[in-house]
C-alpha positions in Angstrom: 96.8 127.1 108.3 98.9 124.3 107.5 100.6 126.1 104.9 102.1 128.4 107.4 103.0 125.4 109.9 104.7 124.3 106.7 106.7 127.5 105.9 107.5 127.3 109.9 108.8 123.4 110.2 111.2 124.5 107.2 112.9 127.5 109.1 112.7 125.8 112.4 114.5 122.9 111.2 117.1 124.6 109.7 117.3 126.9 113.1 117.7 123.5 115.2 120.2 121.8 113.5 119.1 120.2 110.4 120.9 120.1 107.1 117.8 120.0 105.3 114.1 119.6 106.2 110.9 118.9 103.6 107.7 118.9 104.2 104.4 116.6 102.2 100.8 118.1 102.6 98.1 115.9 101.8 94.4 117.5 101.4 91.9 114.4 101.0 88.2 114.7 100.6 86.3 111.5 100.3 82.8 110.0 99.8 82.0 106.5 99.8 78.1 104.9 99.6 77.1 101.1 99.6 73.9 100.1 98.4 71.9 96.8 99.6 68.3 96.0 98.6 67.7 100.0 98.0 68.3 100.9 101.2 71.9 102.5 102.1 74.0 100.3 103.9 77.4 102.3 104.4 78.1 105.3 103.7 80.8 107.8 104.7 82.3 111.2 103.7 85.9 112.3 105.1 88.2 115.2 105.3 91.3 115.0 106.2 94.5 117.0 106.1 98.0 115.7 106.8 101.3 117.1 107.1 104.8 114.9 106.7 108.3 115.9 108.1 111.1 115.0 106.4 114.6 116.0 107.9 117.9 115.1 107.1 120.0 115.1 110.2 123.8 114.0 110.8 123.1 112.9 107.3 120.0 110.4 108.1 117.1 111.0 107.2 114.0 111.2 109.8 109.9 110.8 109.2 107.4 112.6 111.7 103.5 113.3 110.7 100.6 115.6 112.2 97.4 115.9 110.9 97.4 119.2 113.3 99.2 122.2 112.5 100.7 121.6 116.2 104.0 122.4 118.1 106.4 122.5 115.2 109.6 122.2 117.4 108.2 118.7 119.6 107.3 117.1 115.7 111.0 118.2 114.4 112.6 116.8 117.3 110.0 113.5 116.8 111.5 113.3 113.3 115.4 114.0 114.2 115.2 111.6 116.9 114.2 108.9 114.5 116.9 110.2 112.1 119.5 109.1 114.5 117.5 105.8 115.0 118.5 104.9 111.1 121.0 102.4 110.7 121.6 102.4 107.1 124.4 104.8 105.5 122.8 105.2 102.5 122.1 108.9 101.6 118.1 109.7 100.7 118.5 113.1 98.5 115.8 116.0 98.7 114.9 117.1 95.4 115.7 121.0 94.4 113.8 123.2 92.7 112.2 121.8 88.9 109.4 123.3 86.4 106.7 120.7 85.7 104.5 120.1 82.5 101.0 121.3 82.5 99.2 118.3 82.3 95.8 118.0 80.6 93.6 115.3 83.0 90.4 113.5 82.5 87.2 115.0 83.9 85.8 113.2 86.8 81.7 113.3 86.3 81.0 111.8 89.4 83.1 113.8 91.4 80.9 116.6 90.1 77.9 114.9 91.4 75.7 116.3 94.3 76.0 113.2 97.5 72.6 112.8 96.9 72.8 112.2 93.2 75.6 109.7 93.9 73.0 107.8 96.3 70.7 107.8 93.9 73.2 106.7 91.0 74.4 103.8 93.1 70.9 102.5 93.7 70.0 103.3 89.9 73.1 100.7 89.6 71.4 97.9 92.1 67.9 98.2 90.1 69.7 98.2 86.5 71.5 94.6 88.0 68.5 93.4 88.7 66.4 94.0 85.6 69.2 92.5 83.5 68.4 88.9 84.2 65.6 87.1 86.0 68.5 84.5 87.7 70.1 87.3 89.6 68.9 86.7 93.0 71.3 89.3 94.9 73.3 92.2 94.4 76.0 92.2 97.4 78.3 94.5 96.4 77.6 97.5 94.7 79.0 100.9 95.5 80.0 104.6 94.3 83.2 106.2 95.2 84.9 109.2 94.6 88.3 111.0 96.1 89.9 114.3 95.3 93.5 115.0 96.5 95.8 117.7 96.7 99.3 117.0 97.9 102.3 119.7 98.0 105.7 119.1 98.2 108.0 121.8 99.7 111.8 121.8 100.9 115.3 124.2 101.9 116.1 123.0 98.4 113.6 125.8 96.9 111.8 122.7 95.8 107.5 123.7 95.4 105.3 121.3 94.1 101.3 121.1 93.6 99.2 118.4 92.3 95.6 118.1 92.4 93.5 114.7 91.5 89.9 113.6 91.3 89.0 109.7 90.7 85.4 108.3 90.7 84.4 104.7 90.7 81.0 102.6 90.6 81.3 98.7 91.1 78.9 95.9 91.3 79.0 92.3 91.8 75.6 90.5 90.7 74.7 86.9 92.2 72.8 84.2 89.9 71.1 81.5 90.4 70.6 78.7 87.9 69.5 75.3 89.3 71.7 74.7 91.8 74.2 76.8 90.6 75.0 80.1 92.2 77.8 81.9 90.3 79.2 85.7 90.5 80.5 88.6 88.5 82.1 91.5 89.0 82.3 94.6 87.3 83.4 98.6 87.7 83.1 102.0 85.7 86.0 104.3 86.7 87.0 108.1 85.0 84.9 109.4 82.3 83.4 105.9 82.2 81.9 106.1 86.2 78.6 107.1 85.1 77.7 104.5 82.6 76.2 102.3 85.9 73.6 100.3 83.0 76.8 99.2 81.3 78.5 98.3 84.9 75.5 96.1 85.6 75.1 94.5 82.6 78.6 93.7 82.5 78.8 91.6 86.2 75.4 90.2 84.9 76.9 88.6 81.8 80.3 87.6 83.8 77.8 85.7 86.4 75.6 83.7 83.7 78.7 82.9 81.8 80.0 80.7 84.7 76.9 78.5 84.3 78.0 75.0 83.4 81.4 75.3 84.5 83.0 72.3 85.1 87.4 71.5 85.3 89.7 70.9 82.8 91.9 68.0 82.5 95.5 68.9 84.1 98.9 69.3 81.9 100.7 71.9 80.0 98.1 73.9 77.6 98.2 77.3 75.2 96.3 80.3 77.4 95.0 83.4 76.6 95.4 85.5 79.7 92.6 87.6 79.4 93.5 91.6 80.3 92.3 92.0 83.8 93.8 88.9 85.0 97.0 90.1 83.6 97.0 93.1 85.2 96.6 91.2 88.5 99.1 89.1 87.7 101.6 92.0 86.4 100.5 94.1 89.7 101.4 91.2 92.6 104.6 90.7 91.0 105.2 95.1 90.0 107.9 95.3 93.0 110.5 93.2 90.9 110.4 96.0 88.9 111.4 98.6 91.7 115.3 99.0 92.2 114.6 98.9 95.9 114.1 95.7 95.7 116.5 94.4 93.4 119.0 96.1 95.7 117.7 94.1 98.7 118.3 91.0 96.4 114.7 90.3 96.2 113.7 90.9 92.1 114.3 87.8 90.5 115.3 90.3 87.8 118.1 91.6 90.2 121.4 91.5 88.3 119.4 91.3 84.7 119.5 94.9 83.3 120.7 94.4 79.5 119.1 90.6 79.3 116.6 89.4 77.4 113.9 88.5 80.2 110.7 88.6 78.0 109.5 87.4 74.3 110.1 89.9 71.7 106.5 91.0 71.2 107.0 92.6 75.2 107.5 96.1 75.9 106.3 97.3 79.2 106.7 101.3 79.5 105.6 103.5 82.8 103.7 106.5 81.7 102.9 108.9 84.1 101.3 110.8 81.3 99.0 108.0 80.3 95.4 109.5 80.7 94.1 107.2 82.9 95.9 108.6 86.4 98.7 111.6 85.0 100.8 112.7 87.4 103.1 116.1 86.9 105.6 114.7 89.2 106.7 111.8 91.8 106.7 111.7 95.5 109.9 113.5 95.8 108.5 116.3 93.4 110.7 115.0 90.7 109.3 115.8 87.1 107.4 113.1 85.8 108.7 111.4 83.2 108.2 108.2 80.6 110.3 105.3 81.4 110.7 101.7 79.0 111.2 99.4 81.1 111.5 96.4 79.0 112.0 97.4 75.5 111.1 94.4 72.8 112.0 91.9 75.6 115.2 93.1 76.8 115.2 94.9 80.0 116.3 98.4 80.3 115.9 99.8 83.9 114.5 99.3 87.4 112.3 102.0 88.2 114.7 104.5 90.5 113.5 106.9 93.2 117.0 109.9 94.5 118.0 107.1 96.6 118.1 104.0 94.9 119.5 106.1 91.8 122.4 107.3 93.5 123.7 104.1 94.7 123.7 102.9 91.3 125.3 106.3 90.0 122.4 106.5 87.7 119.4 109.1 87.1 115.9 108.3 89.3 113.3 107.7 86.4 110.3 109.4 88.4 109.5 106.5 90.5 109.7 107.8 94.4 106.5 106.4 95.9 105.2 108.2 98.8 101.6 106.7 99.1 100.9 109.0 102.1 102.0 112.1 103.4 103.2 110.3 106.6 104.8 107.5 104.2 108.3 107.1 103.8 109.6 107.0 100.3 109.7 104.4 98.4 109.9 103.2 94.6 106.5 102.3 92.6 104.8 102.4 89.2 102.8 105.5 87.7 100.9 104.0 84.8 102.7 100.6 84.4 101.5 98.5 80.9 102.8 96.4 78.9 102.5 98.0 75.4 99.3 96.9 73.6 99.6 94.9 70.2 97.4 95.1 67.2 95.1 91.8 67.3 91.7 91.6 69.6 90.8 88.7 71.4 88.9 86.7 68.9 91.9 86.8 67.0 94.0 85.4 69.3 91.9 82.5 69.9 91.2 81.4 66.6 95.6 81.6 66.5 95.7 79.9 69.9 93.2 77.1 68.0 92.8 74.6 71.3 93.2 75.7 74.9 92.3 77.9 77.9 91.2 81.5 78.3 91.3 82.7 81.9 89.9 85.8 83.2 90.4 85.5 86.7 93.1 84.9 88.9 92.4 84.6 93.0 95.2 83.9 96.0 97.7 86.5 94.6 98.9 87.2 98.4 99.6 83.8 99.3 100.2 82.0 95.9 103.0 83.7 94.6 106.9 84.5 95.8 107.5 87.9 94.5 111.3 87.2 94.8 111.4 84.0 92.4 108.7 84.8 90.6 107.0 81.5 90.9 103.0 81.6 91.3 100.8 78.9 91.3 97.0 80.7 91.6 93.2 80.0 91.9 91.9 80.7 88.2 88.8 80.8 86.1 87.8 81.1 82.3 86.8 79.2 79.2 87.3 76.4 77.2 89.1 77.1 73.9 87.7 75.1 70.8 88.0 75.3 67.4 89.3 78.8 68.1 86.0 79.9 69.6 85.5 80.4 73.3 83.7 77.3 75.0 82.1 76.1 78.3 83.0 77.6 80.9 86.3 76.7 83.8 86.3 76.5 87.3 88.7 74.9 89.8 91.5 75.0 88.0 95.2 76.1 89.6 98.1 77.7 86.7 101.2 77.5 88.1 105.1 78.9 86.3 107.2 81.5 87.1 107.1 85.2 85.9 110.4 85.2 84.1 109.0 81.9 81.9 106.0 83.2 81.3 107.0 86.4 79.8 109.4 84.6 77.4 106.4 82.2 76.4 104.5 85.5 75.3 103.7 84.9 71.7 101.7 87.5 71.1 99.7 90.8 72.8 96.5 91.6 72.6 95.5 95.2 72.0 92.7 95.7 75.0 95.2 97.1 77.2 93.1 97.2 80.8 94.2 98.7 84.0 92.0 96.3 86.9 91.5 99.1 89.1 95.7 99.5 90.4 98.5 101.2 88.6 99.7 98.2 86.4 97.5 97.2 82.9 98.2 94.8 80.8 96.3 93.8 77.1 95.5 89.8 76.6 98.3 87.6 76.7 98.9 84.8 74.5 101.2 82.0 76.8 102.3 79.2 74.4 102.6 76.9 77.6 101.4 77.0 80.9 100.4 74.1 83.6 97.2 74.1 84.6 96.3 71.3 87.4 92.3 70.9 87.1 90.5 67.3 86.9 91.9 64.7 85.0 87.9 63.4 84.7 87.5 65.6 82.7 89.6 64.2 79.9 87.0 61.6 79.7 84.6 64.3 78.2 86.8 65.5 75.9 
């Protein structure tokens, strides 16, 4: 049904004025169960369909959405209306007709799982965190998620795009007890990994009793290994100076730095919408996806470009239009953004790194960083580095820099390349220098 309300918004639009009109059907199905103490605590399972209007008007563009195939003419006139609302005079192109690669994507074995064998996985997940260790005394979080969408993208260009998705995810976080210590971890299967849920317990298990014992760490400028997941968090808050929208606002510190060196040379970050994790056959404007370098050995290329921001830099869009729902306007964002992953694991870096910090977690990215200087100054956890060899472990410690120093203090890259769960992954990263602000008691003990 909502394919023909789509085929009727088109020619109605056009019959009513519009120069051009494009419509964005999202089909989402969704499940969702939360586990506590073997009994189920939440759980939910959702349909939903939504269409988006897109018309360009007087040479504006305008945004209305249903989630009912409805009275086509009322939502075209919603969407012309707030055409000639727009202020700006910059032009948003519609995308014509384009042939897409076939794309070869992961299997999702939870999504093929019955609703009650993902109940019963979930709580298979609770037991198995449990049984690991005799100090955890609670399990508060542990879920099983999984989401297939379908979106379609169809315009008066002759543009007709299809894309189909399926993502599954199992997470725990595992409370222990030691004394009086209490200390968490967190952990989470996603893709082909979703059903190893012994794995996923064992794994926030081992993060919780490796906090035991943590104490500070004396303040001042020290080497860190920036372990993967935190540096895909910290990558991921500061992704939109990467996005030419935003550098055209003024607000990338990387605005006006295309052709400069803005990294160390061991830093190439690429966007891969091929990249197995989450392919994609094309970009929220049905363009065809495509690979991007974004930073190429430390010098920086490009801004990722959607039609719009492309066009008023009389350059090509690299794939980036970001339309997170149907009902969203377009935007620019990341596919699979990574910095490239080097050759040398973990315990290789810290024997190099000799003397210094390892941090694993980073916590206040909303309010701790500026996204438009780059500055951050964050929450963090870890490990003691010694004699090359990962010691006690670090809590209550704050790192604090700027992105555009910390990238050139890269020395070298780890090859776990990670992806914590959002769009932007990132291996271990060796800083030569950062300032960490912890407790200057704690020099006494060293």
């Amino acid at each position: 049904m909502m394919e023909l309300f789509a085929e009727k918004l088109l020619s109605k639009a056009l019959a009513m004025g519009c120069e051009a009109a494009e419509v964005c059907i999202d089909e989402r199905e969704s499940f969702r169960v939360k586990i506590l103490q073997q009994e189920v605590d939440e759980y939910s399972v959702n349909w939903k369909t939504g269409i988006g209007l897109r018309v360009l008007a007087d040479g504006k563009n305008g945004y209305a959405y249903s989630e009912i195939a409805g009275d086509a003419e009322e939502l075209i006139r919603h969407a012309m209306d707030n055409a000639a609302a727009v202020s700006t005079e910059d032009v948003q192109p519609m995308q014509t007709a384009q042939q897409y690669a076939q794309i070869q994507k992961q299997e999702c074995p939870l999504c093929a799982l019955s609703e009650a064998e993902k109940i019963e996985l979930a709580k298979q997940m609770e037991r198995e965190t449990k049984l690991t260790d005799s100090r955890v005394f609670q399990v508060p979080y542990c879920i099983v998620t999984t989401h297939r969408f379908t979106r379609t993208i169809r315009n008066t260009a002759g543009l007709d795009a299809r894309d189909e998705t399926q993502e599954g995810v199992a997470a725990v976080q595992a409370a222990v007890r030691d004394g009086g210590e209490v200390h968490d971890g967190f952990a989470y299967r996603e893709g082909k990994q979703a059903l190893d849920v012994r794995g996923c317990a064992q794994e926030a298990v081992q993060k919780a009793v490796s906090r035991i014992g943590a104490r500070s760490y004396p303040s001042g400028k020290t080497a860190v290994l920036l372990e993967n997941e935190a540096a895909s968090d910290l990558l991921q808050a500061f992704v939109s100076a990467f996005c030419a929208d935003q550098a055209q606002r003024r607000l990338s510190p990387f605005t006006g730095k295309t052709g400069s060196m803005i990294a160390s040379e061991v830093v190439t970050i690429v966007d891969d919408p091929f990249y197995e994790r989450h392919p994609h056959r094309f970009d929220g404007e049905g363009t065809p996806a495509k690979k991007t370098v974004v930073v190429d050995r430390g010098r920086f290329r490009t801004f990722l470009h959607n039609l719009k921001t492309a066009k008023k830099e009389q350059t090509e869009t690299t794939a980036n239009a970001s339309r997170p729902t149907a009902g969203s306007p377009i935007g620019v964002g990341p596919t699979n953004l990574y910095i490239l992953p080097g050759q040398a694991d973990t315990f290789e870096l810290m024997e190099k790194i000799g003397s210094g910090i390892l941090i694993d977690s980073v916590t206040g990215l909303h309010a701790g960083l500026n996204p438009v200087t780059g500055d951050f100054s964050l929450l963090a956890g870890g490990y003691v580095i010694e004699d090359g060899k990962r010691g006690r472990a670090v809590e209550q410690v704050t790192v604090a820099g700027n992105l555009r120093n910390l990238l050139m203090q890269i020395r070298m890259v780890g090859n776990d390349l990670k992806f914590a769960m959002n769009p932007v992954g990132s291996p271990s990263l060796w800083i030569e220098e950062l300032t960490v602000a912890g407790d200057n008691e704690e020099e006494k003990d060293l």
